[in-house]
C-alpha positions in Angstrom: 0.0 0.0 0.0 1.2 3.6 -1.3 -0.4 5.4 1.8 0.2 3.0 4.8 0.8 6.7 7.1 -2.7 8.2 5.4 -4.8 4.8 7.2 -3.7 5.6 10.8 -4.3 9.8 10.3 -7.5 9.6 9.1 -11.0 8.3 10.4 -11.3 4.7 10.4 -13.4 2.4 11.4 -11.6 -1.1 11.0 -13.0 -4.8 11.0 -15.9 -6.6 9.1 -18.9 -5.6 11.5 -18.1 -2.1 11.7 -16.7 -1.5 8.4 -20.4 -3.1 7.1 -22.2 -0.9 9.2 -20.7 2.5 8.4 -21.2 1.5 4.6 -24.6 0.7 5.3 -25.3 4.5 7.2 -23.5 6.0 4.3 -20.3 7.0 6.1 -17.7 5.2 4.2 -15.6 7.1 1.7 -13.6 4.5 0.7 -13.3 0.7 1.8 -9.9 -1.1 2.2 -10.2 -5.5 1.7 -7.8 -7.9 2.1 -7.4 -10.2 -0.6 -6.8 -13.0 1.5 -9.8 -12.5 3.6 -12.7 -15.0 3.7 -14.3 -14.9 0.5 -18.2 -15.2 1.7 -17.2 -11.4 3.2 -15.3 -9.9 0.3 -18.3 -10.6 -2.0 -20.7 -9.2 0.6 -19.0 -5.9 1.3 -17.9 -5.4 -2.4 -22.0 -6.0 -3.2 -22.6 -3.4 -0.3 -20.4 -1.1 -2.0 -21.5 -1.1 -5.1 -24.5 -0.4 -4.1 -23.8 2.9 -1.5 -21.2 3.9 -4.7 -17.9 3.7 -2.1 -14.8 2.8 -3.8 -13.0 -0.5 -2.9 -9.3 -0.6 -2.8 -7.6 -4.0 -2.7 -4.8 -4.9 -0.4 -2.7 -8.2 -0.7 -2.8 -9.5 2.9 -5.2 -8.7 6.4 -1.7 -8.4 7.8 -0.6 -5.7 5.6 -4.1 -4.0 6.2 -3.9 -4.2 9.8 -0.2 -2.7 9.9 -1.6 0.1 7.6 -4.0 0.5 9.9 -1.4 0.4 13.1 -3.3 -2.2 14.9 -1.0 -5.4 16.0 -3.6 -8.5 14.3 -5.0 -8.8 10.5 -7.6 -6.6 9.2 -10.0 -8.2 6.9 -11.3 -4.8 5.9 -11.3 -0.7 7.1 -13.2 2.0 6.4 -12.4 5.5 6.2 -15.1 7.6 7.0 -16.4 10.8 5.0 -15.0 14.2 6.4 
């Protein structure tokens, strides 16, 4: 990822529930996934996305995604939320 510093300065709301929710409120700017996450999810938000028009960005691994996000554990997904 390009802008690993840009994930932990900004709003984000990180993991599958939450990430889900603030797409669903219309809060979500753009969503981060992890390629590697479970597949049943990636389809799921990626549908929910679509639909509320925020643009998905693709990241290799939830470890990766989780260090951009400067937590410790995997992320399956994050969410950076509209300023």
């Amino acid at each position: 990822m390009s802008n690993d510093k840009g994930l932990q300065d900004a709003h984000v709301k990180i993991g599958t529930k939450q990430t889900m929710k603030v797409v669903e409120l219309g809060l979500a700017e753009e969503v981060y996934v992890a390629q590697d996450a479970d597949p049943r999810l990636i389809s799921k938000i990626v549908a929910l996305c679509n639909k509320h028009a925020v643009k998905v960005t693709y990241v290799d691994t939830m470890r990766n995604l989780g260090k951009a996000c400067g937590i410790e554990v995997g992320a399956a997904m994050a969410a950076i939320l509209k300023k």
